[in-house]
TORKOL-471671 format. One record per atom (N, C-alpha, C): x negated, y negated, z negated; residue number from 1; atom name; residue in one letter. Coordinates in pm, 1 decimal, padded with zeros to 6 digits, m for minus. Layout:
<marvexs>
east->X; north->Y; up->Z; n->NUM; atom->CA; res->A
...
</marvexs>
This chain:
<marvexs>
east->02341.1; north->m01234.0; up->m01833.6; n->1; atom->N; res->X
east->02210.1; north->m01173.9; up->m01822.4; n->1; atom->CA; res->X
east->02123.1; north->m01264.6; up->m01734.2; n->1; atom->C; res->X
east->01997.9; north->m01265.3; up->m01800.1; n->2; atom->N; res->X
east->01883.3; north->m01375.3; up->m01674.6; n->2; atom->CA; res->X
east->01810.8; north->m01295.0; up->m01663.8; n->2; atom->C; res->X
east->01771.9; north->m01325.8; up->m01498.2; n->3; atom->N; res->X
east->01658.0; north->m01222.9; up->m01417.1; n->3; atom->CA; res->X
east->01558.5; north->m01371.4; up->m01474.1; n->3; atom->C; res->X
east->01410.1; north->m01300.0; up->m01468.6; n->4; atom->N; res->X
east->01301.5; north->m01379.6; up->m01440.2; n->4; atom->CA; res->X
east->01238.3; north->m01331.1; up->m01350.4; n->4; atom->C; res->X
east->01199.8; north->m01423.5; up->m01267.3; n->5; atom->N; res->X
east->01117.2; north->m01354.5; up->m01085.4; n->5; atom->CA; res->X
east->00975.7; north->m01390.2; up->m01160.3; n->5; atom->C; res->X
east->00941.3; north->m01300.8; up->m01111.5; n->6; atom->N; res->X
east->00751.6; north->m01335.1; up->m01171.2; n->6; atom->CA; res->X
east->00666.4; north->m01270.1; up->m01024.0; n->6; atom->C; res->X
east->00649.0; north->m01408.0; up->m00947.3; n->7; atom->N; res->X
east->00564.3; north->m01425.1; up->m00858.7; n->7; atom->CA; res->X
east->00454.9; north->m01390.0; up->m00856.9; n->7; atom->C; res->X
east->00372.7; north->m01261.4; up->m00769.8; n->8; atom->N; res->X
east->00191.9; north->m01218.6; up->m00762.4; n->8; atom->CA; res->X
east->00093.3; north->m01332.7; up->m00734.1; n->8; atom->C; res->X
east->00051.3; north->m01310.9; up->m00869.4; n->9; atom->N; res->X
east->m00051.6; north->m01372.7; up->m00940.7; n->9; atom->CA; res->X
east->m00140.3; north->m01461.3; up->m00800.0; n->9; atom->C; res->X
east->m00220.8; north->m01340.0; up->m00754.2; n->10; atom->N; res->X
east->m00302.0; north->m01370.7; up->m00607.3; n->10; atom->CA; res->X
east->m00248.4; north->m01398.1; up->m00531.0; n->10; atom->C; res->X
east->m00125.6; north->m01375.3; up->m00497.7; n->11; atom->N; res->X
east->m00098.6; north->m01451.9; up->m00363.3; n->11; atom->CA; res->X
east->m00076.9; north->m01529.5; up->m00406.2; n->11; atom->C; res->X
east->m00030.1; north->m01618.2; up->m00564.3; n->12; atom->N; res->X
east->00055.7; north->m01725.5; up->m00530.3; n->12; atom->CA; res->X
east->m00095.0; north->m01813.9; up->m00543.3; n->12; atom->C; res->X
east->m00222.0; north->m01807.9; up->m00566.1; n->13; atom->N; res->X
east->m00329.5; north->m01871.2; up->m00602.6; n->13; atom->CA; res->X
east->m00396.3; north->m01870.1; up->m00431.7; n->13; atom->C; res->X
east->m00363.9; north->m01765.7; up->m00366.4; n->14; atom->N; res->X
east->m00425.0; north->m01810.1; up->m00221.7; n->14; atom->CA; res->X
east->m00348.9; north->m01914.7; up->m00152.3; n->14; atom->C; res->X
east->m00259.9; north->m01876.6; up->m00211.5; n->15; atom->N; res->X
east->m00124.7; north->m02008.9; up->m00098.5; n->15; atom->CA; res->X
east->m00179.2; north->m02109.8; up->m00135.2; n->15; atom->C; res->X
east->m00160.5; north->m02131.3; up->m00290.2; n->16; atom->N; res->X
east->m00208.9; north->m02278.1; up->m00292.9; n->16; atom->CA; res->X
east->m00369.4; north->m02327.2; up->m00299.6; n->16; atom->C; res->X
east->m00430.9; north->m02205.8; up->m00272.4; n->17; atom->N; res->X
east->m00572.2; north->m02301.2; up->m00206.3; n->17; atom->CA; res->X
east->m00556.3; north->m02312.7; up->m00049.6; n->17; atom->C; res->X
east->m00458.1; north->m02237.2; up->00027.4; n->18; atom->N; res->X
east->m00445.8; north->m02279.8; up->00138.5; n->18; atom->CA; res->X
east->m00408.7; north->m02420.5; up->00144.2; n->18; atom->C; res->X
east->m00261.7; north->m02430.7; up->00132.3; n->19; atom->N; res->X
east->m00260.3; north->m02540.1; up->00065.4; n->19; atom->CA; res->X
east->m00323.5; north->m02684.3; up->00059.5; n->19; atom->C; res->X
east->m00376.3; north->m02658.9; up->m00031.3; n->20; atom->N; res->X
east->m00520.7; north->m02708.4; up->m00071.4; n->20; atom->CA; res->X
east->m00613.7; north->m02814.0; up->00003.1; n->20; atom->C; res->X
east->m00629.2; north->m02647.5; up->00044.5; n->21; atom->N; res->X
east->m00786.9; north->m02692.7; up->00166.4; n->21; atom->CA; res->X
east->m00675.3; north->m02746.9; up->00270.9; n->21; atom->C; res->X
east->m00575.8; north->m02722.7; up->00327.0; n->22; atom->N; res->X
east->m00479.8; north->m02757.1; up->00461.9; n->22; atom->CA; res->X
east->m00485.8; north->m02957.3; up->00437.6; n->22; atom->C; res->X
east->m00435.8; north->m02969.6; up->00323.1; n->23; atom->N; res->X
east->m00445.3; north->m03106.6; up->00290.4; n->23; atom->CA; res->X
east->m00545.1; north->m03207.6; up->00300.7; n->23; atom->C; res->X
east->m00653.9; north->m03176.1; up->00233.5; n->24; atom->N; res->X
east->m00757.8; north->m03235.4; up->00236.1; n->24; atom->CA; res->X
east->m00796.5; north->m03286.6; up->00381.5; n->24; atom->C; res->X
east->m00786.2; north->m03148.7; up->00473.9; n->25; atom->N; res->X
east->m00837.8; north->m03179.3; up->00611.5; n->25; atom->CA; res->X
east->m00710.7; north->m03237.7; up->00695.5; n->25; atom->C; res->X
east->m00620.9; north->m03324.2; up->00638.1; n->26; atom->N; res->X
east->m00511.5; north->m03367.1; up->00711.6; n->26; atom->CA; res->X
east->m00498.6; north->m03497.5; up->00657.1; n->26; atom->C; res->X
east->m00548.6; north->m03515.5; up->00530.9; n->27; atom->N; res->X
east->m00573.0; north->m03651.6; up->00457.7; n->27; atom->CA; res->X
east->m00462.3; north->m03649.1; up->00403.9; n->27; atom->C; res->X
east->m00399.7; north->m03551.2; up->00332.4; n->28; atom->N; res->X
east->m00269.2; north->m03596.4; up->00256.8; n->28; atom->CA; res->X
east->m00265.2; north->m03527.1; up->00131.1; n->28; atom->C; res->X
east->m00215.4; north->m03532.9; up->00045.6; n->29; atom->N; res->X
east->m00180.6; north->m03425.7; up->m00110.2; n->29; atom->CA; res->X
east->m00148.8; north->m03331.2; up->m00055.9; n->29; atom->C; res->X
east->m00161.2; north->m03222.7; up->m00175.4; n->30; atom->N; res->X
east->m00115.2; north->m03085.9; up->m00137.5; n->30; atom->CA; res->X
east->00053.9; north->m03114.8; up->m00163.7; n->30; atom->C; res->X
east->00086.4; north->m03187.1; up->m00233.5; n->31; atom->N; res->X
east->00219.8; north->m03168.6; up->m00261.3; n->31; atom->CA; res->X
east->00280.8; north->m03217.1; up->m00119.1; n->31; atom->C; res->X
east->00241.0; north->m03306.5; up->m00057.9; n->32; atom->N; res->X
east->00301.5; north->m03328.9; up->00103.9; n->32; atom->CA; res->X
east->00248.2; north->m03273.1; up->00190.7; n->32; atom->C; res->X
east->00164.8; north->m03186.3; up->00173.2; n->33; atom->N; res->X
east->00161.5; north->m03069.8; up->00224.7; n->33; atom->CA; res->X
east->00291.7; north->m02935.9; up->00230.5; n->33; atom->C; res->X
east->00319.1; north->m02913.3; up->00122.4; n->34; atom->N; res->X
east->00351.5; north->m02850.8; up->00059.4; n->34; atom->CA; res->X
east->00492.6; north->m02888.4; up->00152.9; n->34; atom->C; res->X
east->00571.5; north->m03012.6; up->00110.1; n->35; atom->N; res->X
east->00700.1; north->m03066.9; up->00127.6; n->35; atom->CA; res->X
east->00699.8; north->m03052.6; up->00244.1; n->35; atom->C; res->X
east->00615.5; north->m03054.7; up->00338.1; n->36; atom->N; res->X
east->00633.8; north->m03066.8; up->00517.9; n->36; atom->CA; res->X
east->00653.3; north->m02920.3; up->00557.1; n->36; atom->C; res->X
east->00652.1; north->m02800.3; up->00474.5; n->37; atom->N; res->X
east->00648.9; north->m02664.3; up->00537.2; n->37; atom->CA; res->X
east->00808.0; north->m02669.7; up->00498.6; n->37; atom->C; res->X
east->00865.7; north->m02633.3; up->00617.2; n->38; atom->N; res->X
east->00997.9; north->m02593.3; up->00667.3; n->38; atom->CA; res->X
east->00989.9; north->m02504.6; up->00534.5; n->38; atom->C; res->X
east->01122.4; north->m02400.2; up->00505.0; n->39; atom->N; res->X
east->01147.1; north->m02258.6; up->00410.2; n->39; atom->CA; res->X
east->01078.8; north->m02173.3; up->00553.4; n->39; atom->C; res->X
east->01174.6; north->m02184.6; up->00635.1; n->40; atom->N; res->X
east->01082.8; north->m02025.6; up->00718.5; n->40; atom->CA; res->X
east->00930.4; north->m02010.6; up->00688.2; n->40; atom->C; res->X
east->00858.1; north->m02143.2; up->00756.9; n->41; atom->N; res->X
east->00778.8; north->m02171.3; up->00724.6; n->41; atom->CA; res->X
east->00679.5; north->m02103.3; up->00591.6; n->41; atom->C; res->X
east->00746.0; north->m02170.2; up->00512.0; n->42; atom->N; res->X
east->00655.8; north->m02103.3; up->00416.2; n->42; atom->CA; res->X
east->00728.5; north->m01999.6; up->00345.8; n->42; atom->C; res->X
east->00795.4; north->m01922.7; up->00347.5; n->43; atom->N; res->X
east->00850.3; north->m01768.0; up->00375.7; n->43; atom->CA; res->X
east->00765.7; north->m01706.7; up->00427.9; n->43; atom->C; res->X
east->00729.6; north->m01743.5; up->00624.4; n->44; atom->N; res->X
east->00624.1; north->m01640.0; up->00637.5; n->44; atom->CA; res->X
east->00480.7; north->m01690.3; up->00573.0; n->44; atom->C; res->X
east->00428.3; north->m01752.2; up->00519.0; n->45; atom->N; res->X
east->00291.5; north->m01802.3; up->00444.7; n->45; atom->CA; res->X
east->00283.9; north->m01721.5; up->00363.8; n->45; atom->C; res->X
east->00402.1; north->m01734.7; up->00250.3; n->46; atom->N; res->X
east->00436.2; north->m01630.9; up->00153.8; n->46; atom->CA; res->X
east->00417.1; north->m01516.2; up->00183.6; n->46; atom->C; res->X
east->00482.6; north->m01418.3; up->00259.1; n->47; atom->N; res->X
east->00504.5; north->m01336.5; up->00282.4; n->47; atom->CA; res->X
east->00310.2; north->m01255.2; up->00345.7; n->47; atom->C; res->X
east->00242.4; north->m01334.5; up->00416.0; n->48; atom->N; res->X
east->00134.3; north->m01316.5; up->00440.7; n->48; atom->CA; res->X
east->00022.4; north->m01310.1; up->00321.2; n->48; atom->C; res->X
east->00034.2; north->m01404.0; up->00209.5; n->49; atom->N; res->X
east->m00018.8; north->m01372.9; up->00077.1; n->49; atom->CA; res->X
east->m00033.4; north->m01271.2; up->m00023.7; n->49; atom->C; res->X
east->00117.5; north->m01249.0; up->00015.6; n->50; atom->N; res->X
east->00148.9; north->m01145.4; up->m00074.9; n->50; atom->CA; res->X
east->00127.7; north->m00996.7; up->m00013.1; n->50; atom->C; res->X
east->00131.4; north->m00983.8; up->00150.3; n->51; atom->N; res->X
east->00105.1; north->m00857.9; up->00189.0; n->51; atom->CA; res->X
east->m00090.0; north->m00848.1; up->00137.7; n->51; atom->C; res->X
east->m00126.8; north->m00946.2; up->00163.1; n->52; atom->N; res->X
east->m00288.0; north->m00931.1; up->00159.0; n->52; atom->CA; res->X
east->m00351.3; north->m00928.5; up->00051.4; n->52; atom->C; res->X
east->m00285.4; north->m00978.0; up->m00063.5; n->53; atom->N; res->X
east->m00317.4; north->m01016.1; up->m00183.9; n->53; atom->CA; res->X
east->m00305.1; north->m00800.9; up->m00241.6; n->53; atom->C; res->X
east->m00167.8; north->m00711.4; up->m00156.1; n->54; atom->N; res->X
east->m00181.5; north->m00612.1; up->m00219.9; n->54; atom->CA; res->X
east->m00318.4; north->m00514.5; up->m00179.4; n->54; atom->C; res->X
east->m00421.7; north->m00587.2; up->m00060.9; n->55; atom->N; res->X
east->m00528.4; north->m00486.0; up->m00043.3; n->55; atom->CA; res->X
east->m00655.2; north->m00519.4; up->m00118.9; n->55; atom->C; res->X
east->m00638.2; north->m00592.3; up->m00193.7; n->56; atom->N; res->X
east->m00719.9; north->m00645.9; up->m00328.7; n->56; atom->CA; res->X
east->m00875.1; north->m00728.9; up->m00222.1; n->56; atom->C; res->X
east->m00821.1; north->m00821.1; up->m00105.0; n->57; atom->N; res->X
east->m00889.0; north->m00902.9; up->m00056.3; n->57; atom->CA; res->X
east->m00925.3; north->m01041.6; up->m00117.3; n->57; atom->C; res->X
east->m01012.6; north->m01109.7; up->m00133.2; n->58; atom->N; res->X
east->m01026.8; north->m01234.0; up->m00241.5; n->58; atom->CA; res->X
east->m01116.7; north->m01329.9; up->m00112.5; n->58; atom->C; res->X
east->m01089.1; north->m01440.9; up->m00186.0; n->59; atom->N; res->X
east->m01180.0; north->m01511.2; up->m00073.0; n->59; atom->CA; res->X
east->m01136.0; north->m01566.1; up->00048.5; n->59; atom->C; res->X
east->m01230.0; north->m01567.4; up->00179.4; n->60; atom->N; res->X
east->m01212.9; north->m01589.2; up->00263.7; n->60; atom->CA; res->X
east->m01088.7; north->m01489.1; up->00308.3; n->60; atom->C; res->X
east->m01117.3; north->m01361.3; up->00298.2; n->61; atom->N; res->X
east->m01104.4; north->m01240.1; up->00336.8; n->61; atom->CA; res->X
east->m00961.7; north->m01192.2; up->00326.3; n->61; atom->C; res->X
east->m00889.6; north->m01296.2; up->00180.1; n->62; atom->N; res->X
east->m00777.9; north->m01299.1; up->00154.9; n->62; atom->CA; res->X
east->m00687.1; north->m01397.5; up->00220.9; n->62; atom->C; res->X
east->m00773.3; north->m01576.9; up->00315.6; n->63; atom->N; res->X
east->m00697.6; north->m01560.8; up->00413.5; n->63; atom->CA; res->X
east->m00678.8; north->m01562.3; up->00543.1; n->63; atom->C; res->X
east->m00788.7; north->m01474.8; up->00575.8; n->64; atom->N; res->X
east->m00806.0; north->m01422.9; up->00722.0; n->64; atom->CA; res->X
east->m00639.3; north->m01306.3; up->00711.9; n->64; atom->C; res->X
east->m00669.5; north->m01203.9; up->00611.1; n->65; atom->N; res->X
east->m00560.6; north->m01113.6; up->00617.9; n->65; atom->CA; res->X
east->m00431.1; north->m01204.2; up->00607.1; n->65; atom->C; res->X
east->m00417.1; north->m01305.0; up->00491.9; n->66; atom->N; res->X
east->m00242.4; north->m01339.8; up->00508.0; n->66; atom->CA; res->X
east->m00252.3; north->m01418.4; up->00619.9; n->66; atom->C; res->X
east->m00289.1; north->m01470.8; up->00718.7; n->67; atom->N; res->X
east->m00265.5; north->m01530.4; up->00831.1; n->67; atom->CA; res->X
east->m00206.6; north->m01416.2; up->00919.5; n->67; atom->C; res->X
east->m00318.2; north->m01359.6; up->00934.9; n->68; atom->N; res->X
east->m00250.5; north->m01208.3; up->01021.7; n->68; atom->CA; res->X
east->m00155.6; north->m01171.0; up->00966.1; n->68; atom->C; res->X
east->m00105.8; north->m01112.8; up->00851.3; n->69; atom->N; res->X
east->m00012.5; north->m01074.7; up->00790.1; n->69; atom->CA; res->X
east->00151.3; north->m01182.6; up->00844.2; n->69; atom->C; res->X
east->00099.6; north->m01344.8; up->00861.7; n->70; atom->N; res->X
east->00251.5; north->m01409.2; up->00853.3; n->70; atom->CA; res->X
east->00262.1; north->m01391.7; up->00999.7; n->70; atom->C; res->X
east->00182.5; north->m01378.4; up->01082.2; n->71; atom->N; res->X
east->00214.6; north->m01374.5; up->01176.9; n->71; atom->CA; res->X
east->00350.4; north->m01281.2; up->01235.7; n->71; atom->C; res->X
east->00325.2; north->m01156.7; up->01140.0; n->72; atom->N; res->X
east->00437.2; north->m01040.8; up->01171.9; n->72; atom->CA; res->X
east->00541.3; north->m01063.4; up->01073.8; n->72; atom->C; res->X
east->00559.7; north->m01207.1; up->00983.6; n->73; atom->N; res->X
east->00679.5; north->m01254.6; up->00912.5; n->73; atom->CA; res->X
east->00797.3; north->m01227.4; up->00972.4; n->73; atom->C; res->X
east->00906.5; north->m01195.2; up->00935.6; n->74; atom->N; res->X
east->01046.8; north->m01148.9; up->01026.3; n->74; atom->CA; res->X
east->01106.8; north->m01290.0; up->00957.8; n->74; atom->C; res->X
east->01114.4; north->m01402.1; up->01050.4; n->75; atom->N; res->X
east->01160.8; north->m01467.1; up->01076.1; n->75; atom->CA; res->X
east->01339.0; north->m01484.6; up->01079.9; n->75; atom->C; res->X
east->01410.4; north->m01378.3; up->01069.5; n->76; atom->N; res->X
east->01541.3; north->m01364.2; up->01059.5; n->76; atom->CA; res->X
east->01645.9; north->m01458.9; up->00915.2; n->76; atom->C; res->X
east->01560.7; north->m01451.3; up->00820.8; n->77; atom->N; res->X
east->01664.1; north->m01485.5; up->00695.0; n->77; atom->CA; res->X
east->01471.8; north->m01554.4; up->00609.6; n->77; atom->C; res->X
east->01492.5; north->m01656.3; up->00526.6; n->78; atom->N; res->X
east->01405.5; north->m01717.6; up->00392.4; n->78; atom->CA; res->X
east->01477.0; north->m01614.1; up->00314.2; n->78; atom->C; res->X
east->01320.3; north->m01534.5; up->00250.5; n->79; atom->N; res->X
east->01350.4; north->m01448.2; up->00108.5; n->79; atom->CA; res->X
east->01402.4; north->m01533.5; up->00004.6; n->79; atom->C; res->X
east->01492.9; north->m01466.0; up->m00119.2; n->80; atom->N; res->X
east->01553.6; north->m01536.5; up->m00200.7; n->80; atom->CA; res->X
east->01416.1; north->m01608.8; up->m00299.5; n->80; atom->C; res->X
east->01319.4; north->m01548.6; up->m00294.7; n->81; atom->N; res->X
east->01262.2; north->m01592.0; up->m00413.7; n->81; atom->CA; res->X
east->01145.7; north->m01742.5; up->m00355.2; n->81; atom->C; res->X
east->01202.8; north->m01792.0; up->m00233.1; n->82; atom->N; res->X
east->01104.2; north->m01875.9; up->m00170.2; n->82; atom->CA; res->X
east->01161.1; north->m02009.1; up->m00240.0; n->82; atom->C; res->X
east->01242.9; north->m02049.4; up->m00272.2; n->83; atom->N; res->X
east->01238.6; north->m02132.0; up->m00358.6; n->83; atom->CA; res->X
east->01180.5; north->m02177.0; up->m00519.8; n->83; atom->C; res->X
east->01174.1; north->m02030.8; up->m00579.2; n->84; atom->N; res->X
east->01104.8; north->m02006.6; up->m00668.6; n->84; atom->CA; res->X
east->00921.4; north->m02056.6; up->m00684.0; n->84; atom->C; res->X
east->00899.1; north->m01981.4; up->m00525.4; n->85; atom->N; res->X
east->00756.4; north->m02016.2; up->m00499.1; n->85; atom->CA; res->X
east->00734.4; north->m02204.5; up->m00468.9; n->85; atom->C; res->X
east->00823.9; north->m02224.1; up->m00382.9; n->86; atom->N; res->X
east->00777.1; north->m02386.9; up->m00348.0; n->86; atom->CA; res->X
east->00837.7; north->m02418.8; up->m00491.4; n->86; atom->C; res->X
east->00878.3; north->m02453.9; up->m00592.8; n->87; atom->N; res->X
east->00824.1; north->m02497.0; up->m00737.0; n->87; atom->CA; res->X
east->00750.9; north->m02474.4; up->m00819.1; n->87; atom->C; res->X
east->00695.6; north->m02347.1; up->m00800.2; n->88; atom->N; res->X
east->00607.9; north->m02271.9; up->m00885.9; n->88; atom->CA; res->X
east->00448.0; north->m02343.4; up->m00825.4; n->88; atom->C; res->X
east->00442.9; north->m02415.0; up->m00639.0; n->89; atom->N; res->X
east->00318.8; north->m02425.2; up->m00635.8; n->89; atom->CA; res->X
east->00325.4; north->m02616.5; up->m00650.3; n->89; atom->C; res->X
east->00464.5; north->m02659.7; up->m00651.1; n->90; atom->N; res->X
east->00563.0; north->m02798.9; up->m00659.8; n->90; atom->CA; res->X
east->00425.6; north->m02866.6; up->m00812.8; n->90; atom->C; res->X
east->00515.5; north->m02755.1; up->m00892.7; n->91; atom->N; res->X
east->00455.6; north->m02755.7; up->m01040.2; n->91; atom->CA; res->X
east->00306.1; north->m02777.5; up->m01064.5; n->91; atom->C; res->X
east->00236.3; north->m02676.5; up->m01005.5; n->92; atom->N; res->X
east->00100.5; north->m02643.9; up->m00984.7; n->92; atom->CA; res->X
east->00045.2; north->m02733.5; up->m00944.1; n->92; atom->C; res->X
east->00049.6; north->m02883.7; up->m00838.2; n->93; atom->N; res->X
east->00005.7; north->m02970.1; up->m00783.0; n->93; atom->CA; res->X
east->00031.5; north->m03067.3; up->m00867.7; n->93; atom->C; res->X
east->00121.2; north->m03097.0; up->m00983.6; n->94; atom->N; res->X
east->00143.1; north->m03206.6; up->m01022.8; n->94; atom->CA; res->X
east->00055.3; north->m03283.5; up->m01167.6; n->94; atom->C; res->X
</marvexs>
């Protein structure tokens, strides 16, 4: 039997304009961007997207909230599906 993980839409589109914009102002690709975030790391990023992405925030607004949101990331264990995400945004940059 195969599971398919199907990653939220909005968060996974705020991450990677974070992303994004994070790069540009560092002078590097998003994809080495991308490669320099530890898993915890971007576990809690993730995890901040996706809480904010469920109060139907867009915009700026979406990431003022996932910032706040990773902040309270539980840091204990990388969710299983964070590998999923760093290829899914791997993909997305290329």
């Amino acid at each position: 039997m195969t599971t398919t993980l199907e990653l939220p839409e909005a968060a996974l589109t705020g991450l990677r304009d974070r992303l994004m914009g994070t790069a540009a102002d560092d002078d590097k690709t998003p994809l080495e961007e991308l490669d320099g975030l530890s898993d915890s790391v971007l576990a809690a990023y993730w995890r901040g997207y996706v809480e904010a992405s469920k109060t139907g925030a867009t915009g700026q607004e979406l990431h003022i909230a996932a910032f706040g949101a990773s902040l309270f990331a539980p840091m204990i264990a990388v969710c299983a599906e964070i590998s999923a995400v760093r290829n899914t945004l791997a993909q997305s940059f290329k």
